[in-house]
C-alpha positions in Angstrom: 198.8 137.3 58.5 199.1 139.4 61.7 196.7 139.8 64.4 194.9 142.6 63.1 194.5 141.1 60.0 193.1 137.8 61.6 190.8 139.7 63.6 189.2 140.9 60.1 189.1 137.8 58.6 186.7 136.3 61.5 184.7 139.4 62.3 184.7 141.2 58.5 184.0 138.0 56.6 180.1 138.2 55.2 178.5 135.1 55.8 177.6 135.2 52.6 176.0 131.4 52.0 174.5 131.0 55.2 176.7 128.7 56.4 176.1 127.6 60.2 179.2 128.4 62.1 177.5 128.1 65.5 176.9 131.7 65.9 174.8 134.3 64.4 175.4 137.0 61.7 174.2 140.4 61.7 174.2 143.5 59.3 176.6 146.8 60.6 174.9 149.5 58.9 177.5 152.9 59.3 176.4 156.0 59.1 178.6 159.1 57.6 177.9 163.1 57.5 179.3 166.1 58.5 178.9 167.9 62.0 175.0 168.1 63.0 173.5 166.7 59.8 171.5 164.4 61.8 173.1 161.2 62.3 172.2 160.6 65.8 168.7 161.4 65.2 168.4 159.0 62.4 169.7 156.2 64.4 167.7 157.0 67.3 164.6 157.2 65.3 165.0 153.4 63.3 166.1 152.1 66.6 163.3 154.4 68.9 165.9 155.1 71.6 167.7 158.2 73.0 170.9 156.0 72.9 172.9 159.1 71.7 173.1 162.6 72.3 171.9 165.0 69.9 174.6 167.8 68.4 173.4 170.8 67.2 177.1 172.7 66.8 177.1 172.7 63.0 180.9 173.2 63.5 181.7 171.0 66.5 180.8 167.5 66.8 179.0 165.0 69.1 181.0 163.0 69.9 185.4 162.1 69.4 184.6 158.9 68.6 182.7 155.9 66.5 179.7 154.9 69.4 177.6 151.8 68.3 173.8 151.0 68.8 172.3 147.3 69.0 168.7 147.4 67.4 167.9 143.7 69.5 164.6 143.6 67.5 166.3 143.5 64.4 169.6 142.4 65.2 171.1 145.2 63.1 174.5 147.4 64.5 174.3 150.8 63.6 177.4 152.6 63.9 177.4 156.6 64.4 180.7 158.0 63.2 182.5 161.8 64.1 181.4 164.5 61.8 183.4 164.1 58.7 185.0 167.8 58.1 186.1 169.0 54.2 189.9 167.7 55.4 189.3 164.9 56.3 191.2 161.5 55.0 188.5 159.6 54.2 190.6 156.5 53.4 191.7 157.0 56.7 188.2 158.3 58.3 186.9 154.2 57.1 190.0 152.5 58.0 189.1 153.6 61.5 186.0 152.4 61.8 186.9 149.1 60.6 189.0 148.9 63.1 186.5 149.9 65.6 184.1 146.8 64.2 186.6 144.5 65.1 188.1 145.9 68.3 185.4 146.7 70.1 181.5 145.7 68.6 182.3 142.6 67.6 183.7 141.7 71.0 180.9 143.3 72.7 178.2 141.3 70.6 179.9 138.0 71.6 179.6 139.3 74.9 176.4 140.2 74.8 175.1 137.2 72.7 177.8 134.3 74.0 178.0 133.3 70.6 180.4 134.0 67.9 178.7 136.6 66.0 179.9 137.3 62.2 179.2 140.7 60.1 177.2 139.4 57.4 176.2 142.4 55.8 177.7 146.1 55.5 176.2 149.1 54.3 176.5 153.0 54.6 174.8 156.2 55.0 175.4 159.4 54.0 173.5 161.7 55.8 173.2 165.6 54.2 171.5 168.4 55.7 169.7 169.6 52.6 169.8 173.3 53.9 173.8 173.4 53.1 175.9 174.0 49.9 178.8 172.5 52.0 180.0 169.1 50.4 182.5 166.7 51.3 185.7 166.8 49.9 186.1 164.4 47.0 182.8 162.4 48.1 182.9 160.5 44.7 185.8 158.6 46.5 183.8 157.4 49.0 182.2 154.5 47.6 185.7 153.0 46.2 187.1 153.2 49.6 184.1 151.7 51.0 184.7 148.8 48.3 188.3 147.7 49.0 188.1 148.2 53.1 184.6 146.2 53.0 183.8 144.3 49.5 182.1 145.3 46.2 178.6 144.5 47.8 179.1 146.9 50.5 179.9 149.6 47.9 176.2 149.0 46.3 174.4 149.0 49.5 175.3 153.1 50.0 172.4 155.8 50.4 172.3 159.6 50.8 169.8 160.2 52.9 168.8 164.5 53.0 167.6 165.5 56.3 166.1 169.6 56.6 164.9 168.6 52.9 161.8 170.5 54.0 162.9 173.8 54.7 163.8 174.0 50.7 161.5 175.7 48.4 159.5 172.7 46.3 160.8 173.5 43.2 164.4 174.0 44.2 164.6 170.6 45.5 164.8 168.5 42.0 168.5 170.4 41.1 169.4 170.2 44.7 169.1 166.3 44.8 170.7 166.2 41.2 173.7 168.3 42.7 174.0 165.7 45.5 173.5 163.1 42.6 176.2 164.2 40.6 178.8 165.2 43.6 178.4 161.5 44.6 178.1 159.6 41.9 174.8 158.0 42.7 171.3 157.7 40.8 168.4 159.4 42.0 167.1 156.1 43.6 170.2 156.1 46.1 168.8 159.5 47.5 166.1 159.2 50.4 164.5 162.5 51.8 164.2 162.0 55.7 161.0 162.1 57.2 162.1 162.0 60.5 159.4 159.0 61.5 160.0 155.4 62.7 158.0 153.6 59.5 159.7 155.5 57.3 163.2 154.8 58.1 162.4 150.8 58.9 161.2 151.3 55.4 164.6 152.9 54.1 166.9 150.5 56.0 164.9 147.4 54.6 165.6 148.9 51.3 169.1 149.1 51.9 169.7 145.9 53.0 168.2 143.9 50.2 170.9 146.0 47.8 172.7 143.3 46.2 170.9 140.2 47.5 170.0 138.8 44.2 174.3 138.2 43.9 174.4 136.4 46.7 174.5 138.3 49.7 
């Protein structure tokens, strides 16, 4: 095994059992969309921070790069990716990030912590600005991908979460959520409309995390 691939086996290797290794485990809780959907709001809203700046170029970006936020009073790692454009590689896009996990939160957390720290949970976010019609490409790859580069688990523990929902007429929301449904491959259950408050979104990232629990994790 190479060094990279060490470097995934200690920092990408849930803790699934609980076992005490000395250090602590903590959930890294990703969160995907395309240019100005609202990603850096979210975060800063579950974590109440102004951590990261706010985009609004629908067609730019906020940032070049993955950034990371520590939520200390839940011990949670959110991560707040590029905008993902229609060409992008997602394969590639996740492979990335993975890469950003071990080379430079991981590391940090010890840092911060002086403990080992272990992943012990992943999950991911979609979040869609309800007011487009602009899809990913192929996003009923996503969870697959998400599956081999972080475990079967991490593929359950995936949610779209609609931002702007608001600003669509009542009764065109029901066949906009089961376009997003069906472009995804998710149930109705794994779509959250934003409501852009701090209970609220404690409330959607407690529900994310228990995904899969009752199998072990």
């Amino acid at each position: 095994m190479d060094g990279m691939g060490k470097a995934i086996s200690k920092f990408l290797r849930p803790n699934a059992h609980g076992q005490d290794f000395g250090g602590i485990t903590v959930p890294a809780i990703i969160v995907l969309g395309s240019p100005g959907s609202g990603k850096s709001t979210f975060i800063n809203t579950v974590t109440q921070s102004n951590n990261l700046e706010i985009c609004h170029d629908l067609n730019g970006g906020s940032q070049q790069g993955p950034t990371y936020v520590w939520d200390n009073e839940h011990s949670r790692v959110y991560v707040d990716t590029p905008g993902i454009q229609r060409d992008t590689n997602f394969a590639e896009f996740m492979l990335s990030i993975r890469d950003y996990l071990v080379r430079t939160v991981a590391p940090e957390l010890v840092k911060l912590m002086r403990k080992p720290v272990s992943f012990s949970t992943y999950a991911t976010i979609y979040v869609h600005r309800f007011t487009t019609t602009r899809l990913p490409h192929r996003p009923e790859d996503y969870r697959a991908i998400i599956n081999r580069l972080f475990g079967p688990q991490s593929s359950k523990r995936f949610r779209i979460l609609c931002t702007n929902w608001e600003r669509v007429q009542e009764d065109a929301r029901l066949n906009k959520i089961e376009l997003i449904c069906r472009s995804f491959g998710v149930e109705k259950e794994k779509v959250h409309c934003c409501q852009g408050t701090y209970p609220d979104a404690c409330v959607f990232i407690d529900d994310l995390l228990k995904e899969g629990r009752t199998e072990g994790t």
